[in-house]
C-alpha positions, -999 to 999 in steps of 0.1 A, spaced: -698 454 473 -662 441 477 -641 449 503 -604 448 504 -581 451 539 -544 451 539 -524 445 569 -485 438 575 -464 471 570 -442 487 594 -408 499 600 -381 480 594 -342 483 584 -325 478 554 -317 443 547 -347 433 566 -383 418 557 -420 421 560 -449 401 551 -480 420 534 -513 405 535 -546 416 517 -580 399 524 -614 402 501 -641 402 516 -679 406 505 -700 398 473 -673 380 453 -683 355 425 -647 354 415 -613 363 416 -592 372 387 -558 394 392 -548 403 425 -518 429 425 -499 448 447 -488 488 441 -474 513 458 -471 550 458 -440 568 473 -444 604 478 -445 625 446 -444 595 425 -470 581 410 -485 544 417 -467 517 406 -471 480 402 -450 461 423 -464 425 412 -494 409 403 -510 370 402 -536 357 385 -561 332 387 -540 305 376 -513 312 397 -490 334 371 -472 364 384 -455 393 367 -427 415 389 -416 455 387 -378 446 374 -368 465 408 -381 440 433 -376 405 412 -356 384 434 -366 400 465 -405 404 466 -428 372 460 -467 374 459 -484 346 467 -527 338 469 -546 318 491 -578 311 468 -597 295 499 -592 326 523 -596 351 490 -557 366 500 -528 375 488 -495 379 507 -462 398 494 -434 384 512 -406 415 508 -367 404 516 -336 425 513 -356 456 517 -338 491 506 -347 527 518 -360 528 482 -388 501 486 -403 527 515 -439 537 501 -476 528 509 -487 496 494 -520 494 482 -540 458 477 -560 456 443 -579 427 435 -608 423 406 -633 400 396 -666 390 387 -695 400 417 -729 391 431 -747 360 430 -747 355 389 -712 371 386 -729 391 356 -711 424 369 -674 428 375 -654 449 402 -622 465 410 -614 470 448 -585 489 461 -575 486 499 -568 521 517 -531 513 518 -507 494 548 -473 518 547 -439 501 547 -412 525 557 -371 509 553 -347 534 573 -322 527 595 
């Protein structure tokens, strides 16, 4: 099994930021993609951005210039550093990382974290 814990949301005001952080944890063989979404209510999930193995990363048009994701290969994490957050950008951001698992890395996985919410309001 793989687990997946975010941490790093929170209220904050528009204009301000916030640091996401999402740690893997358990049977991993490897890590390929490791994204971020998030879900605002009565919208569906979205992808906010996502890194891969290599290091290349891929933004939703709305947060490019604002958001960057970063990893952390040695600590299996991935951070979204959010600036010049907007009322709009208020949803709960959910961690999703996938790979290869166990000790052969024969079988794959795709774990979601149970969400961190990020609220922007004044």
């Amino acid at each position: 099994q793989v687990q997946v814990v975010e941490s790093g949301g929170g209220l904050v005001q528009p204009g301000g930021s916030l640091r996401l952080s999402c740690a893997a944890s358990g049977s991993i063989f490897s890590i390929d993609a490791m994204g971020w979404y998030r879900q605002a209510p009565g919208k569906q999930r979205e992808l906010v951005a996502i890194i891969t193995s290599g290091g290349s990363t891929q933004y939703q048009d709305s947060v490019k210039g604002r958001f960057t994701i970063s990893r952390d290969n040695a600590k299996n994490t991935v951070y979204l550093q959010m600036n010049s957050l907007k009322p709009e950008d208020t949803a709960v951001y959910y961690c999703n990382v996938n790979g290869r698992r166990g000790y052969s890395g024969l079988n794959s996985y795709d774990a979601w974290g149970q969400g961190t919410q990020v609220t922007v309001s004044s």
